[in-house]
N, C-alpha and C positions, 0 to 999 in steps of 0.2 A: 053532940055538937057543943058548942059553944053557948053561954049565956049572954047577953046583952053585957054585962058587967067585964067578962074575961075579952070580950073581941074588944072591946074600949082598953085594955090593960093593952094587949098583944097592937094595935093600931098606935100605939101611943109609945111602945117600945119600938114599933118601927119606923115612925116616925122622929124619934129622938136618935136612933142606928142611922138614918138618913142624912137628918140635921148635922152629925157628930161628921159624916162622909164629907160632905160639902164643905163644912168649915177646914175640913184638913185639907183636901183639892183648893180650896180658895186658899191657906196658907200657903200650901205650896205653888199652887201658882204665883202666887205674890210672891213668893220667896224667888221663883225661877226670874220671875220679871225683874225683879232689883238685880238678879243676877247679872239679865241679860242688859241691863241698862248700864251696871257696873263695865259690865266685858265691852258694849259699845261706848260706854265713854274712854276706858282704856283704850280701844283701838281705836278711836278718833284721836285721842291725845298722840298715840302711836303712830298713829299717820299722820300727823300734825307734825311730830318730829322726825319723821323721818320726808316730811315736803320741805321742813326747816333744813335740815341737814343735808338734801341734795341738792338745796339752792347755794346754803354754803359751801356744798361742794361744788358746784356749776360757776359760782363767784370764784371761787380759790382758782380753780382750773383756767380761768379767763385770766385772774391777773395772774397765772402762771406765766399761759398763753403769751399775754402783754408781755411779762418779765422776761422771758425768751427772745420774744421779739426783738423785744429793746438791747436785751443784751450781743443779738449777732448786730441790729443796725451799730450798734457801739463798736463792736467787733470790727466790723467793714470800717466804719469810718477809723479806728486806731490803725490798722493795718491800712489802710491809705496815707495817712497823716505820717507814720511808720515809712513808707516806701514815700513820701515824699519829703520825709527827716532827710532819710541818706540821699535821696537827690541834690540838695540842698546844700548837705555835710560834703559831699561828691564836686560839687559846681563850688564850692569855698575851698577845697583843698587843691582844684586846679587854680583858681584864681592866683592864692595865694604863691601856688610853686611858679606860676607865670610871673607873679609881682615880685618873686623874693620877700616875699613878706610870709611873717609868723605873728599870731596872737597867741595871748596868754592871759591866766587872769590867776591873782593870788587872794585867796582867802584868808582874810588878815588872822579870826578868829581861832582856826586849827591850822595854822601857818602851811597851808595847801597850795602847790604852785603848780597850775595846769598849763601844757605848751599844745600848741597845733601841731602836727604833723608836720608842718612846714620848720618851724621853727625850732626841730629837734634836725632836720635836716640845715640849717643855717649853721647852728651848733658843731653840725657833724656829731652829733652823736647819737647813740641807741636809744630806746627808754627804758629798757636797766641801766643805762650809765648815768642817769640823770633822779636826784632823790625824789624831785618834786617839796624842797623847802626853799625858804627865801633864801637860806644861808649856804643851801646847796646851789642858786645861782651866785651868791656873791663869789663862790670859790671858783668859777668862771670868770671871773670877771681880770684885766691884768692888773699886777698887786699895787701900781703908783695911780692907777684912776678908782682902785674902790671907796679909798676917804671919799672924792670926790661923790660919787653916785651914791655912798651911803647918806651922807648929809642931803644931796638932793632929793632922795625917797623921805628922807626925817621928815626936810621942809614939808614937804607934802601932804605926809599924814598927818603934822598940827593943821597945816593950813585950811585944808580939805581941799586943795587945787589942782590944776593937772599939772603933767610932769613931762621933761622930754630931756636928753640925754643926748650923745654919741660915747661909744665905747671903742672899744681895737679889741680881734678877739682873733688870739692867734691859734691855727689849727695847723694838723701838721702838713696838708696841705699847702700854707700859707695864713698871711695876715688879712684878716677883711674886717672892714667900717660901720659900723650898727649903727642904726640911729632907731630910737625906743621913745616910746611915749605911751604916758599910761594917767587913767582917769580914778577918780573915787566912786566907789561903788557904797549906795546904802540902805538899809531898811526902812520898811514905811514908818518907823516913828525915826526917821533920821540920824539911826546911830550907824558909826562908820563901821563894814563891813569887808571890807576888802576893797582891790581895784584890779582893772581890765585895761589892755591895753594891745601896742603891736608893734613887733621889730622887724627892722625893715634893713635889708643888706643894701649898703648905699656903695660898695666898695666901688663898683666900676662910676657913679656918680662922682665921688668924688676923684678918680685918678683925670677923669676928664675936667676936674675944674683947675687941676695939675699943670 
């Protein structure tokens, strides 16, 4: 057996084998813990961003939502606004072939001359026949009254005042009686942009004042 001296050796080596066991299990616990605190703080942050990122996706998809929305009410309302253009455009183009009257407006800037519908029909003429410049109405105009109505448009665009006229405009149809009047047109800081106006076939008015 054993002596007193050797069972104190062999107790004291198993007790230090013991000691040696624990300390590693406790590191390694420890080590597993930090791990495991590591991996639950990761996934907390993980799921933090991923509650962040479905809210902003839950926000996005709202003001999708919203921007869709808005974009058909916009929709409806243009296409109303749209079909009550041409109503409008529709009730002014009969007006005018009822009145014998034409509007027009010249944009002074890109020397632009816009006619109504009506007023390419007073003409008699198509809207390829017609260039859409000022200079393309003068050469309408008969050659002993253009002095006339060029200096009256001069007056005008120094003066900034309205304008009004009769002309003779012979078509081969026949002669008929214009009477024209036309305003200044201008932008909000008051520089002069053009002017609007309307001709108006006065023929059978005047043969009745005949």
């Amino acid at each position: 057996g054993l002596n007193p001296n050797d069972s104190l050796l062999v107790l004291q080596w198993f007790m230090g084998v013991i000691a040696t066991t624990v300390l590693a299990l406790a590191a390694a616990v420890e080590e597993q813990r930090r791990i495991q605190q590591a991996l639950r703080r990761a996934h907390d942050q993980l799921d933090q961003r991923v509650q962040d990122r479905t809210q902003e996706l839950a926000d996005a998809n709202a003001a999708l939502r919203s921007e869709v929305d808005e974009r058909a009410q916009t929709e409806a309302r243009l296409r109303r606004s749209e079909g009550q253009l041409r109503r409008s455009e529709e009730q002014l183009r009969l007006a005018q072939r009822i009145a014998g009257l034409g509007s027009w407006s010249w944009d002074i800037r890109i020397d632009q001359v816009t006619w109504s519908e009506e007023l390419y029909h007073i003409f008699g003429l198509e809207r390829h026949q017609f260039a859409g410049t000022y200079h393309a109405y003068l050469d309408l105009i008969a050659p002993e009254e253009r002095p006339r109505i060029e200096a009256l448009v001069s007056e005008a665009i120094q003066s900034h005042r309205p304008f009004e006229y009769y002309q003779t405009l012979v078509r081969p149809d026949g002669t008929r009686t214009l009477y024209t009047r036309g305003e200044m047109v201008f932008d909000p800081q008051g520089a002069l942009t053009g002017m609007i106006g309307c001709c108006l076939d006065v023929t059978e008015m005047k043969k009745a004042e005949a």
